[in-house]
Backbone as CSV, one residue per row, in Angstrom:
resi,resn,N_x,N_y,N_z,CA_x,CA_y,CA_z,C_x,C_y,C_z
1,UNK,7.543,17.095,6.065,6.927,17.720,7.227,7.421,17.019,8.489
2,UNK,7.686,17.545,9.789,7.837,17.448,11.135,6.954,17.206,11.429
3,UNK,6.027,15.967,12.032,5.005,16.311,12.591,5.040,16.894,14.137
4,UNK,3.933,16.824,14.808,4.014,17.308,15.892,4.466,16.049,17.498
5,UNK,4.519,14.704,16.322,5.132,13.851,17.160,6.527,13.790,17.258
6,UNK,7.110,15.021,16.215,8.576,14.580,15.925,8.746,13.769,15.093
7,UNK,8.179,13.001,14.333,8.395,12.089,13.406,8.319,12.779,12.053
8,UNK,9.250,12.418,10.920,9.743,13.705,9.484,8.754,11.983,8.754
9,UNK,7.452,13.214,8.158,6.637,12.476,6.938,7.685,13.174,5.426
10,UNK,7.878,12.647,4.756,7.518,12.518,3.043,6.312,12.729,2.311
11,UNK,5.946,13.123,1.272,5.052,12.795,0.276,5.286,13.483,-0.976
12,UNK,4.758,13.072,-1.738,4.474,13.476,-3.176,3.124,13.879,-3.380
13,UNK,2.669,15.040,-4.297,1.325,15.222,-4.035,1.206,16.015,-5.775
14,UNK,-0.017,15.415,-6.233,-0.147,16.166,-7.573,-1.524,15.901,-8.124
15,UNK,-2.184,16.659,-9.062,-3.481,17.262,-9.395,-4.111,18.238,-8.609
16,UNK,-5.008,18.574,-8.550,-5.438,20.275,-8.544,-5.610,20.342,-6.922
17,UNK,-4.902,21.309,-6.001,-5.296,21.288,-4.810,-6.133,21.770,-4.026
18,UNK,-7.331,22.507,-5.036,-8.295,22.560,-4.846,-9.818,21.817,-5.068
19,UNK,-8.923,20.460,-4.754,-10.095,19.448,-5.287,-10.057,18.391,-4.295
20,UNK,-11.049,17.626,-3.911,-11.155,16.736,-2.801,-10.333,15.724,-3.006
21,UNK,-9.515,15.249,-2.072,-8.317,14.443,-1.478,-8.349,13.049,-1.792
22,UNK,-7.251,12.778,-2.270,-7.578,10.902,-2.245,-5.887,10.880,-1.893
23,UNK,-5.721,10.038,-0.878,-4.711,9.316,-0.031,-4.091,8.238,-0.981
24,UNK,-3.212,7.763,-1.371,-2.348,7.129,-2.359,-1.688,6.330,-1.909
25,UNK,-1.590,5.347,-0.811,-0.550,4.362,0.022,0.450,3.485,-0.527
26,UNK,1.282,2.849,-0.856,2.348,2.232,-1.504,2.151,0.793,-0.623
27,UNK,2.804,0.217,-1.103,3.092,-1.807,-0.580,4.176,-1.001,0.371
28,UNK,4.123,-2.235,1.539,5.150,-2.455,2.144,6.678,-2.702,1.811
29,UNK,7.492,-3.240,2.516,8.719,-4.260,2.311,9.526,-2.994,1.379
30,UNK,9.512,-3.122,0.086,10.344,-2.454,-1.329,10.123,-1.517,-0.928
31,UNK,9.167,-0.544,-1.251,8.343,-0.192,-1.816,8.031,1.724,-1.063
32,UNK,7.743,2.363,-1.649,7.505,4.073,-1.615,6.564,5.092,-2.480
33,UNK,6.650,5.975,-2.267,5.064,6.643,-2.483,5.387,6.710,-4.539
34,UNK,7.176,6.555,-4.910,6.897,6.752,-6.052,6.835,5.724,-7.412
35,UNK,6.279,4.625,-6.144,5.098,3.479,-7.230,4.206,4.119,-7.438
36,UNK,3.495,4.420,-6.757,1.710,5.319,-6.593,1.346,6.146,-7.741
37,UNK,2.118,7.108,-8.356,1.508,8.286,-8.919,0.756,8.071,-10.161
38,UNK,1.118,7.306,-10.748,0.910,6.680,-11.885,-0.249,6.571,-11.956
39,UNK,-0.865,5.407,-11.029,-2.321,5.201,-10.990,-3.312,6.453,-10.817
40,UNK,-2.878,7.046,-10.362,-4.145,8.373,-10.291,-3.841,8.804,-11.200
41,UNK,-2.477,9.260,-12.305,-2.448,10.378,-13.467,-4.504,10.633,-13.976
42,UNK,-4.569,9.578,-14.251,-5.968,10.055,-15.215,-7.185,11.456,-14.519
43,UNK,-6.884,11.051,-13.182,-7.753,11.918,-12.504,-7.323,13.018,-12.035
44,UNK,-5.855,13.543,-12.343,-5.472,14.663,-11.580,-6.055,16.056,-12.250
45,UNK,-7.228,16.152,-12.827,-7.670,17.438,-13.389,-9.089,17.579,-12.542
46,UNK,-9.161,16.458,-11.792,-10.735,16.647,-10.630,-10.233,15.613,-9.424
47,UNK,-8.910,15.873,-8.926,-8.702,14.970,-7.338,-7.174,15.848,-6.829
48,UNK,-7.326,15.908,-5.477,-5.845,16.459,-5.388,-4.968,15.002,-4.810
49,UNK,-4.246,14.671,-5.704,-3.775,13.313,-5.095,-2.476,13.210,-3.652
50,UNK,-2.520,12.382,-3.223,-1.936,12.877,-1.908,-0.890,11.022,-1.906
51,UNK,0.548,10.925,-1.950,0.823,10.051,-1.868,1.929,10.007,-0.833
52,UNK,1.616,9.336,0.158,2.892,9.829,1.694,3.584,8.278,1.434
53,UNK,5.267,8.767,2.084,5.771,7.404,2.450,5.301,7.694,3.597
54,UNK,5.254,6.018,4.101,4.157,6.027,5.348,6.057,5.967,6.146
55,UNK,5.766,5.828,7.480,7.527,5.774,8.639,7.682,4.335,7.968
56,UNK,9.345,4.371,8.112,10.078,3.344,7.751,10.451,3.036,6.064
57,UNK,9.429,3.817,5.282,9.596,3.779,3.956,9.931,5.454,3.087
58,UNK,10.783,4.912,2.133,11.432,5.929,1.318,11.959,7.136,1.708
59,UNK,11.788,8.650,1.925,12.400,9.537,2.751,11.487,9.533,4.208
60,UNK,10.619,8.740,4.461,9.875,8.871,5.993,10.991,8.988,6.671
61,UNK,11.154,8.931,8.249,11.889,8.745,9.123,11.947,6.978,9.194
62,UNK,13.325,6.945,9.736,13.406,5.044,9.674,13.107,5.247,11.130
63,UNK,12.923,3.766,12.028,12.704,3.335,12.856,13.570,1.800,12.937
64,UNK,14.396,1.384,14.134,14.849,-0.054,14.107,14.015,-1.052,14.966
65,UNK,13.234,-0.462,15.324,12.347,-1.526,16.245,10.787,-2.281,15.167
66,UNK,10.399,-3.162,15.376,9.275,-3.504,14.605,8.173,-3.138,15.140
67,UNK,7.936,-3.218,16.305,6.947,-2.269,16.586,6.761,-1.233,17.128
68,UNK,7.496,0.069,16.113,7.151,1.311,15.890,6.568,1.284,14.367
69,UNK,6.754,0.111,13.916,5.963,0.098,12.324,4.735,-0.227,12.409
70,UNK,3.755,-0.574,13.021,2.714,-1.183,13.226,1.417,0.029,12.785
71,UNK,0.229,-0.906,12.313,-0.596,0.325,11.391,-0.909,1.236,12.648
72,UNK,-1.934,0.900,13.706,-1.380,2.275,14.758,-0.524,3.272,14.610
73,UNK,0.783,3.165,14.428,1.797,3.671,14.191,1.733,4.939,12.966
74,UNK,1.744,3.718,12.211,1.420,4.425,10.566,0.521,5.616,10.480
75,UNK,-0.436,4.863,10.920,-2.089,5.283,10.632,-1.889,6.834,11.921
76,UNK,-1.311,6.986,12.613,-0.992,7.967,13.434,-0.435,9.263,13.250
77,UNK,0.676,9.050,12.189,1.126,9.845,11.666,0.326,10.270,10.257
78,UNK,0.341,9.357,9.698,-1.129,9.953,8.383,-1.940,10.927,9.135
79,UNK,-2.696,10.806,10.297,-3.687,11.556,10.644,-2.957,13.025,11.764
80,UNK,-1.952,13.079,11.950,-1.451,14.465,12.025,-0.365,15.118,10.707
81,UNK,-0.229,14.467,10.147,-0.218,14.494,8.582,-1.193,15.643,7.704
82,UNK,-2.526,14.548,8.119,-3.537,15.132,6.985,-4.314,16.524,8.132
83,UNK,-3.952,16.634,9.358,-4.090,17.711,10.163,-3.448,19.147,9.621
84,UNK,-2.381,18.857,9.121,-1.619,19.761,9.200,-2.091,20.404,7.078
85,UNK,-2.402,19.620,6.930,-2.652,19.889,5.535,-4.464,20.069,5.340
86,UNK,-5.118,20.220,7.032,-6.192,20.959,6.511,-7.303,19.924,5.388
87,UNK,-6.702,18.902,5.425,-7.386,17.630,5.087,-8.349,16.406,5.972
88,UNK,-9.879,16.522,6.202,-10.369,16.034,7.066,-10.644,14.344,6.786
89,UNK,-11.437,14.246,5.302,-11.651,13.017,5.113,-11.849,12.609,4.054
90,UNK,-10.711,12.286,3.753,-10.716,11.902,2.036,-10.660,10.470,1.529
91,UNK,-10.607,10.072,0.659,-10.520,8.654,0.270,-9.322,7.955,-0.097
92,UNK,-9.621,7.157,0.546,-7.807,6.380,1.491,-8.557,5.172,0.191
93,UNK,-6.942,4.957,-0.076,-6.592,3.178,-1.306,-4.976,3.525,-1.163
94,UNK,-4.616,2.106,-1.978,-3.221,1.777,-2.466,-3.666,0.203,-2.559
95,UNK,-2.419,-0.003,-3.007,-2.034,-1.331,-2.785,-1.230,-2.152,-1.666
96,UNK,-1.382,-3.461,-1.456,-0.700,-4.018,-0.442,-0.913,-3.463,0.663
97,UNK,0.294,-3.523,1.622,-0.204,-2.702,2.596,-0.555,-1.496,2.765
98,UNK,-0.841,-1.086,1.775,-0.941,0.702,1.882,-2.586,0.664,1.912
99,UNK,-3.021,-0.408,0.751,-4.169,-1.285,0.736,-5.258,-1.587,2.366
100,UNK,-4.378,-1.938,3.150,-4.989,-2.806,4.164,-4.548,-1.651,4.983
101,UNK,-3.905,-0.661,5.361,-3.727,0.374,6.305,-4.669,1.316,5.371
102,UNK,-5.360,1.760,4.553,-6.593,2.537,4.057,-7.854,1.485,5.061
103,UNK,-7.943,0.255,5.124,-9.096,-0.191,5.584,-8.864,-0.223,7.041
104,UNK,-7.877,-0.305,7.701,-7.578,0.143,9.172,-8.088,0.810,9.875
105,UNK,-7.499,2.148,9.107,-7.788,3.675,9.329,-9.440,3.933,9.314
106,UNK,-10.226,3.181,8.305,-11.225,3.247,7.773,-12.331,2.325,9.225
107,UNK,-11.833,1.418,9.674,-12.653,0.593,10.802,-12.210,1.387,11.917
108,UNK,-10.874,1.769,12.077,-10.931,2.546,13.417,-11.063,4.098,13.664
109,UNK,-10.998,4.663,12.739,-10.995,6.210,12.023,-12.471,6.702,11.686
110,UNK,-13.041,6.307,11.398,-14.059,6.540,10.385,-14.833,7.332,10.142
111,UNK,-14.497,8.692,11.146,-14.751,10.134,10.843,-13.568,10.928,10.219
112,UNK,-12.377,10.160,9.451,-11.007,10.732,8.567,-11.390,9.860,7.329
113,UNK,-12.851,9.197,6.910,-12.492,8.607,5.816,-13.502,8.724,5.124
114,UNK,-13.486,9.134,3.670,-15.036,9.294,2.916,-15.381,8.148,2.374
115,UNK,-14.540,7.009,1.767,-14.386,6.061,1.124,-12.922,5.584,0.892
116,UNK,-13.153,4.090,0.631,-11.760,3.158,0.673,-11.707,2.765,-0.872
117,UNK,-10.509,2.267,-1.614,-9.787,1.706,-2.940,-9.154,0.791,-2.210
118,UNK,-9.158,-0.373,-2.067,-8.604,-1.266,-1.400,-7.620,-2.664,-2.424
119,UNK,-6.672,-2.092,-2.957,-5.901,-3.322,-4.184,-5.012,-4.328,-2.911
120,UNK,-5.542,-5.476,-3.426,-4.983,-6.552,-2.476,-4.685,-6.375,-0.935
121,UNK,-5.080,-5.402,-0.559,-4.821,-4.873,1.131,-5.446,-6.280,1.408
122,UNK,-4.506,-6.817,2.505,-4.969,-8.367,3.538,-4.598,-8.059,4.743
123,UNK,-6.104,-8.064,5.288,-6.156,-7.780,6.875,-6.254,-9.287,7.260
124,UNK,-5.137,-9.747,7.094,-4.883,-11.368,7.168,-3.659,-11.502,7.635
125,UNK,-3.087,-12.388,8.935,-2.052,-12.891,9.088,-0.744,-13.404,7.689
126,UNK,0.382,-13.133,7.677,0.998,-13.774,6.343,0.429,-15.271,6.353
127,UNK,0.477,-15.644,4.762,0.686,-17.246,4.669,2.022,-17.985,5.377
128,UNK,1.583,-19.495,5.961,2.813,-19.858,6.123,3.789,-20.125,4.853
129,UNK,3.721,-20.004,3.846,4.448,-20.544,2.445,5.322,-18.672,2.624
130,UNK,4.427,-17.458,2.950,5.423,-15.923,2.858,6.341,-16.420,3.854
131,UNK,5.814,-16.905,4.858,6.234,-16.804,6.575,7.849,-17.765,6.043
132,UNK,7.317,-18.553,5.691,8.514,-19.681,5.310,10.276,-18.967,4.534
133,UNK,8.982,-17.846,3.605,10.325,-17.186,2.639,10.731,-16.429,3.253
134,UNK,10.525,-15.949,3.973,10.877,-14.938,4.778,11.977,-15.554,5.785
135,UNK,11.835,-16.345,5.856,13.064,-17.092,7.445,14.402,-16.958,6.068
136,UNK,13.555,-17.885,5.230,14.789,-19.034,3.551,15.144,-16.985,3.364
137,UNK,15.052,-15.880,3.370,15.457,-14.871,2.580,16.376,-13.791,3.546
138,UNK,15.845,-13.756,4.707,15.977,-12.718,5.819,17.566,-12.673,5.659
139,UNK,18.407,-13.433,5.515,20.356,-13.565,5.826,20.468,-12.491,4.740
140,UNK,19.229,-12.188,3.639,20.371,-11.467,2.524,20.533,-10.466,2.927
141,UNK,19.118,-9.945,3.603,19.371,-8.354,4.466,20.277,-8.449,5.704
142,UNK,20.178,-9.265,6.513,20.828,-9.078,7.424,22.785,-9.370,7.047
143,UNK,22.536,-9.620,6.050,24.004,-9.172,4.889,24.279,-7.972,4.318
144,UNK,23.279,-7.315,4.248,23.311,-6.214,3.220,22.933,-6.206,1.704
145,UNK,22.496,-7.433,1.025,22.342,-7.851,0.188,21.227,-7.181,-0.434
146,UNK,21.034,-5.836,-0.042,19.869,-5.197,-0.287,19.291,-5.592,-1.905
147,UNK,19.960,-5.318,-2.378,19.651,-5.829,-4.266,18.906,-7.492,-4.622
148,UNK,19.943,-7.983,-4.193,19.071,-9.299,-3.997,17.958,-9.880,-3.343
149,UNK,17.734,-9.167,-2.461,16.601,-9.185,-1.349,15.628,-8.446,-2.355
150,UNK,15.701,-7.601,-3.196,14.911,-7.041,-4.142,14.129,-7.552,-4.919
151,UNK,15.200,-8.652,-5.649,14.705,-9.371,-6.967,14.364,-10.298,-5.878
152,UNK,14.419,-11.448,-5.263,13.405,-12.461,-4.806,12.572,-11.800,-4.173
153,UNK,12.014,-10.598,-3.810,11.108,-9.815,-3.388,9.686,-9.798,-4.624
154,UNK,10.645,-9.364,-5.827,9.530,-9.366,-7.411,9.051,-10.888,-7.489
155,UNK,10.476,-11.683,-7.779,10.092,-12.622,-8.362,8.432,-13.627,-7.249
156,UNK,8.419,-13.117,-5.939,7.739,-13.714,-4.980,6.001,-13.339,-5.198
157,UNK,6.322,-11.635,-5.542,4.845,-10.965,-5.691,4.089,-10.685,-7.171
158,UNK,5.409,-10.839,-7.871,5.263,-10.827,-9.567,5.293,-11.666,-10.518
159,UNK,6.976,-12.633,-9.989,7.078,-13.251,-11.236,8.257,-12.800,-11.103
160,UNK,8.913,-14.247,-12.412,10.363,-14.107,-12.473,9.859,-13.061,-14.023
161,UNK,8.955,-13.405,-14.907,8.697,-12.646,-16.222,8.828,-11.063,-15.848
162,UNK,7.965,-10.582,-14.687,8.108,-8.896,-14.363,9.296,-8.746,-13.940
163,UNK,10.408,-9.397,-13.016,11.464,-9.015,-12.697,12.304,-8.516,-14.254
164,UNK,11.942,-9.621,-14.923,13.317,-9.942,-16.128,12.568,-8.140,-17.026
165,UNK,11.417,-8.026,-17.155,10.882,-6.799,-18.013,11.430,-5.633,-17.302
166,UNK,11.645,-5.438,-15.720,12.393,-4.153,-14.677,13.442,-4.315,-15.060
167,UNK,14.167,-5.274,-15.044,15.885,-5.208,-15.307,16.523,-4.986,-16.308
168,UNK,14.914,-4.951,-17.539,15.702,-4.862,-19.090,15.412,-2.751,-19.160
169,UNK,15.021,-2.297,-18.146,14.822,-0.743,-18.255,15.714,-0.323,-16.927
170,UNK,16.913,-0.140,-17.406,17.765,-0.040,-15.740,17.444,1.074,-15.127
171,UNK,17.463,2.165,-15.941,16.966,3.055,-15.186,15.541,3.339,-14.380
172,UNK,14.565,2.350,-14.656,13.155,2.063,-13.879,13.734,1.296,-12.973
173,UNK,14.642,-0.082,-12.886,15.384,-0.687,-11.966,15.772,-0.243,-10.997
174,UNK,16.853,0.604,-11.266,17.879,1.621,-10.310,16.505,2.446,-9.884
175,UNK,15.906,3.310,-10.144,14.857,4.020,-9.473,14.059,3.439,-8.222
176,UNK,13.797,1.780,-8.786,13.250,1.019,-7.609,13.968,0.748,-6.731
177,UNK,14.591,0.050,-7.101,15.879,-0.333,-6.028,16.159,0.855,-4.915
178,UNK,16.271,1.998,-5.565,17.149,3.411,-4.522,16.064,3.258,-3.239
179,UNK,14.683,3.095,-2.585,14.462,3.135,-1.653,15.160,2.565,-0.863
180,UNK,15.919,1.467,-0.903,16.433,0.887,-0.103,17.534,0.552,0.259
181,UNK,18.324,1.626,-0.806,19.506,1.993,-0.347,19.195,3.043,0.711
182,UNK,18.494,3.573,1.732,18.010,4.682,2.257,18.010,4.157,3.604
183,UNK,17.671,2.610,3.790,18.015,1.917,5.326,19.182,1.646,5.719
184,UNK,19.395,1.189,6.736,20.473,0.491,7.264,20.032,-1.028,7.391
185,UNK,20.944,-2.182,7.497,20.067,-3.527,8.105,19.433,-3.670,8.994
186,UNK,19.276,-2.431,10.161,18.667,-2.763,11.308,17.627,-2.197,10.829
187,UNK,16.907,-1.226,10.093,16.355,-0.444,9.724,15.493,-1.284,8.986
188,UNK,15.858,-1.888,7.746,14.736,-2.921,6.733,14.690,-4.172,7.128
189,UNK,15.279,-4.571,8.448,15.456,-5.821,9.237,13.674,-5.210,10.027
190,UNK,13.497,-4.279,10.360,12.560,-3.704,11.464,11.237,-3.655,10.650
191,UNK,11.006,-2.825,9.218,9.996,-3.202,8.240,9.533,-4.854,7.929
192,UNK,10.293,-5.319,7.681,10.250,-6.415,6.776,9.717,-7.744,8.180
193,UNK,10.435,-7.696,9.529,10.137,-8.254,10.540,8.840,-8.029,10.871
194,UNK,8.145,-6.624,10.559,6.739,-6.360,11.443,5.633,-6.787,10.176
195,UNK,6.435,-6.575,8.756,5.295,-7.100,7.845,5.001,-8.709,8.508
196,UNK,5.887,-9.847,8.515,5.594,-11.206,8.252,5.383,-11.801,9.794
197,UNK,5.164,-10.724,10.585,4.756,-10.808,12.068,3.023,-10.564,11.934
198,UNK,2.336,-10.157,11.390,1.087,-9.333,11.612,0.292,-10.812,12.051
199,UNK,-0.996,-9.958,12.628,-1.721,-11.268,12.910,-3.601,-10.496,12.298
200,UNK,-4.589,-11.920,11.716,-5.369,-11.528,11.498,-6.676,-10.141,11.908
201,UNK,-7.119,-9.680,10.885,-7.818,-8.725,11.864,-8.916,-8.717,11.077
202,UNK,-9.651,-9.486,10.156,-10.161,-8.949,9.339,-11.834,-9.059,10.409
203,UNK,-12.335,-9.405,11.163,-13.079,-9.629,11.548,-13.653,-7.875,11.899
204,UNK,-12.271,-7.348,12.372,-12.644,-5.327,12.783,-12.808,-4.912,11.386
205,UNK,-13.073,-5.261,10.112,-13.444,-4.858,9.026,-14.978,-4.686,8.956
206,UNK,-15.415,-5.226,9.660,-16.904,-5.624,9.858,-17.304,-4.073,10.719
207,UNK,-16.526,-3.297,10.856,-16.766,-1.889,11.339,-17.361,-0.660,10.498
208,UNK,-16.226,-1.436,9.333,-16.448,0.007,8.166,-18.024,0.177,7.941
209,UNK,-18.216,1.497,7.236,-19.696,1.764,7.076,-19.443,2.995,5.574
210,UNK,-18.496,3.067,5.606,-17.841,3.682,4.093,-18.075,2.880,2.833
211,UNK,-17.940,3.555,1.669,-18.426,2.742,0.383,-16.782,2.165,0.155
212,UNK,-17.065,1.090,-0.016,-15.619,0.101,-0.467,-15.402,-0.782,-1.837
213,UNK,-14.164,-0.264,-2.542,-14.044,-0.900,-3.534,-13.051,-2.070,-3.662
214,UNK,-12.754,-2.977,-3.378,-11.635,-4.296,-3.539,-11.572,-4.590,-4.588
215,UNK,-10.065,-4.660,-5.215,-9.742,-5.231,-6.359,-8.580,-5.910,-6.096
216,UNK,-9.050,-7.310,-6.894,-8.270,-8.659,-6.762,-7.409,-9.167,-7.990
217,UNK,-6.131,-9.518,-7.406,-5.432,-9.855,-8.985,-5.760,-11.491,-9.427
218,UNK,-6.511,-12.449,-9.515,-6.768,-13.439,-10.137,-5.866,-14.125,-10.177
219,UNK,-4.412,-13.752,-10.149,-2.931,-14.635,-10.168,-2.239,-14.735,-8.527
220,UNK,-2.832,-13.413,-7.978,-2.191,-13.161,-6.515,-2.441,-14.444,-5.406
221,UNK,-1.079,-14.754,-4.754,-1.530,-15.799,-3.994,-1.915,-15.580,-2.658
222,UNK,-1.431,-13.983,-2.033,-1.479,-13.084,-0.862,-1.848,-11.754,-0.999
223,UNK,-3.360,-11.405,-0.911,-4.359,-12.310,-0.709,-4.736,-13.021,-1.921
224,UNK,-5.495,-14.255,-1.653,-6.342,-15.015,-3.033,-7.445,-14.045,-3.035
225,UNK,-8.299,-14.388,-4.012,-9.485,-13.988,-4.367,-10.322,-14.265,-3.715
226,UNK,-10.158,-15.781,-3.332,-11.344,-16.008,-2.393,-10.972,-15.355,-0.720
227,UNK,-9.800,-14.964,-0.359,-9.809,-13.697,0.812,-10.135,-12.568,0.261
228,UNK,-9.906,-12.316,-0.643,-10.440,-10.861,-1.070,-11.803,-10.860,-0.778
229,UNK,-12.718,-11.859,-1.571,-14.043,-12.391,-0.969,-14.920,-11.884,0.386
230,UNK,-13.614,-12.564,1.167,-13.970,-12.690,2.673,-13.663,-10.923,2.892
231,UNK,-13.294,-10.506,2.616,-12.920,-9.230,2.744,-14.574,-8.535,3.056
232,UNK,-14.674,-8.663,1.215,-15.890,-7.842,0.818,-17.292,-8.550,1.728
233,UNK,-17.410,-9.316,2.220,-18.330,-10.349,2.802,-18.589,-9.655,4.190
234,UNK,-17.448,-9.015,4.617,-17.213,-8.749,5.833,-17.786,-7.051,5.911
235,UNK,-17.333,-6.431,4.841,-18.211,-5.303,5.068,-18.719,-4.789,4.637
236,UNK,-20.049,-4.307,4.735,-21.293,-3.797,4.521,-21.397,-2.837,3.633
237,UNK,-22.018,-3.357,2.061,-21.727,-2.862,1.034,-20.876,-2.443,0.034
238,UNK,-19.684,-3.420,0.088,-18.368,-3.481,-0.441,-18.548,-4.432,-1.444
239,UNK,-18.245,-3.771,-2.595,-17.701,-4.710,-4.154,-16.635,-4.859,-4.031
240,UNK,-16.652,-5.875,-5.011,-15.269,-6.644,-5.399,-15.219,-6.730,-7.059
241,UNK,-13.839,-6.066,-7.341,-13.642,-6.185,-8.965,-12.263,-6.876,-8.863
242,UNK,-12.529,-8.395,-9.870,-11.238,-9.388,-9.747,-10.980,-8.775,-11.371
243,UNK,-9.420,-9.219,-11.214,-8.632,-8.544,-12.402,-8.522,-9.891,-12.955
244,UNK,-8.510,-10.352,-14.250,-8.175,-11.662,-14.939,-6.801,-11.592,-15.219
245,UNK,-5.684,-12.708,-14.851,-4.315,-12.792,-15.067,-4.311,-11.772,-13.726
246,UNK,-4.736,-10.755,-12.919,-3.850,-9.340,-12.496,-2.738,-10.255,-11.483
247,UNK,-1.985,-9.665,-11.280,-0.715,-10.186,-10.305,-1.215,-9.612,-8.907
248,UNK,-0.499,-9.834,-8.007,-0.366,-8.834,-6.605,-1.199,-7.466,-6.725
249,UNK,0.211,-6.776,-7.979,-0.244,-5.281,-7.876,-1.017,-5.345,-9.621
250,UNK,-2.379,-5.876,-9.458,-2.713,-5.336,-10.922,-2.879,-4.171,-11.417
251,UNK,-2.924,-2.995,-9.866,-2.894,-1.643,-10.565,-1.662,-1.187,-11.860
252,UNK,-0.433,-2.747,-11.770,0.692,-2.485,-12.729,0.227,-3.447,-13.525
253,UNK,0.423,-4.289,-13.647,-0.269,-5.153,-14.577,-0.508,-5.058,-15.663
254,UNK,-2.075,-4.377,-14.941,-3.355,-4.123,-15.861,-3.920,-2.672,-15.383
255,UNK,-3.127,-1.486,-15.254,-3.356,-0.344,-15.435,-4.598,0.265,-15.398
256,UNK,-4.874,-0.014,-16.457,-5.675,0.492,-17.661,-7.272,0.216,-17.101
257,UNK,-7.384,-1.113,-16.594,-8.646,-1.892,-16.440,-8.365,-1.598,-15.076
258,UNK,-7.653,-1.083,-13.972,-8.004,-1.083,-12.724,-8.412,0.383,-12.629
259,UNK,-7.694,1.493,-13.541,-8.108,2.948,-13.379,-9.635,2.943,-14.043
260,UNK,-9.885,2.108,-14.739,-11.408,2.122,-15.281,-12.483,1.648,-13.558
261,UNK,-11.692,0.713,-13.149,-12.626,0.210,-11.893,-12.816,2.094,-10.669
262,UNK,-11.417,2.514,-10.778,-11.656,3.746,-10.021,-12.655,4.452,-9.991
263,UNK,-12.115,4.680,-12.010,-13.038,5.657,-11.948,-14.925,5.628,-12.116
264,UNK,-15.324,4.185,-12.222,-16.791,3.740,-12.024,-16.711,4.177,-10.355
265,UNK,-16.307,3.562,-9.400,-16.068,4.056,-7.987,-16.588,5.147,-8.083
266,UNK,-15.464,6.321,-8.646,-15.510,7.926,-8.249,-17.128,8.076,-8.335
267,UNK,-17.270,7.801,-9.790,-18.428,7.930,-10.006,-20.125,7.269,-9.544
268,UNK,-19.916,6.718,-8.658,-21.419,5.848,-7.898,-21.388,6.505,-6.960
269,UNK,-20.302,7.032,-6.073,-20.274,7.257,-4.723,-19.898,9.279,-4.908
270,UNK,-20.370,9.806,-5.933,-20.262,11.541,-6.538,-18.770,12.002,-6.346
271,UNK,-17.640,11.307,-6.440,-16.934,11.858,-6.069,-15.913,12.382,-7.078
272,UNK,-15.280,14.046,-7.144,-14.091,14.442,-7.904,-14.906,14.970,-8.619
């Protein structure tokens, strides 16, 4: 879609489209709407799932500046997005940042949102230990080294064990990888710069008034558990379900046990 800012959205969209909306967000940095689908399969016979690359990721429009990536930004186009699709207020999750731009949208929006799924979203400045890898990594992109910039990307949020399990299925490999053959260096120089730039916000979390679900991977070092914590602490009537072992993204992980956390969610708050 064109929006009406001129800016070309992406998405993927699947289960019944006559069924109330849930928003599907992807991680930053790598990363595109076709991590996402997976996690909703179970529910696509009562949700119409809705998974956009947000700008700067997968077929979105690129941008070379870093701040035209900024959740404003993002969160801007989602909402003439979900205009155009006749979608008023559905329930925004993902992971990572797709994670923490659902709770954004959700503190500053909050007549576009019925409820939040919030997997590791950190409305938190980076750590200095990311901030650090990020200086030690930045030459590979600004090389072109797109591939390699990949794998110390996993090995940072996963593990060297999940990298080595992607690389032994090349064709799941090559699938991941292709988002980013799709930039230029100035292009994933401009993403990757505005991720490890952000500065804290979690304090405007203290806005939401939506039912909120946080789920924490127990292994993740960005956010820990105990920010996830601070998360749920912060707004008003928000659980927290920690994953045992889960990584970053335990929606991969541990699948199985995070679509079970959903679907208790769907179900407290009537929804699908």
């Amino acid at each position: 879609m064109v929006l009406p800012s001129g800016v070309r959205l992406h998405w993927r969209e699947a289960g019944d489209p006559q069924r109330p909306a849930v928003v599907w967000i992807h991680g930053g940095s790598v990363e595109d709407s076709s991590f996402m689908v997976g996690d909703l399969e179970p529910f696509f016979g009562r949700i119409r799932g809705l998974f956009p690359d947000t700008r700067g990721h997968g077929l979105s429009q690129k941008f070379e500046r870093a701040e035209d990536l900024t959740y404003p930004k993002k969160a801007g186009d989602l909402m003439l997005w979900l205009d155009g699709l006749a979608v008023v207020a559905p329930v925004w999750g993902g992971a990572s940042m797709g994670a923490a731009l659902s709770l954004w949208v959700a503190a500053h929006r909050p007549e576009r949102v019925r409820a939040v799924i919030s997997i590791s979203g950190p409305p938190f400045a980076p750590i200095e230990a990311d901030q650090r890898w990020w200086k030690a990594h930045r030459a590979l992109v600004v090389a072109g080294r797109f591939q390699e910039y990949f794998d110390a990307n996993v090995r940072l949020r996963l593990g060297e064990a999940e990298l080595a399990r992607l690389k032994a299925r090349p064709e799941r490999y090559a699938a991941a990888v292709r988002p980013l053959e799709q930039h230029t260096v100035t292009s994933l120089l401009a993403v990757l710069d505005e991720t490890y730039a952000r500065e804290e916000w979690l304090a405007e979390c203290a806005r939401i008034r939506c039912p909120v679900l946080v789920v924490a991977g127990s292994q993740d070092h960005f956010p820990t558990v105990e920010m996830s914590r601070r998360v749920v602490a912060t707004i008003p009537g928000a659980r927290l379900h920690v994953v045992a072992g889960g990584s970053h993204f335990p929606n991969r992980s541990h699948r199985a046990e995070v679509q079970s956390a959903i679907a208790e969610f769907f179900a407290e708050i009537g929804f699908g």
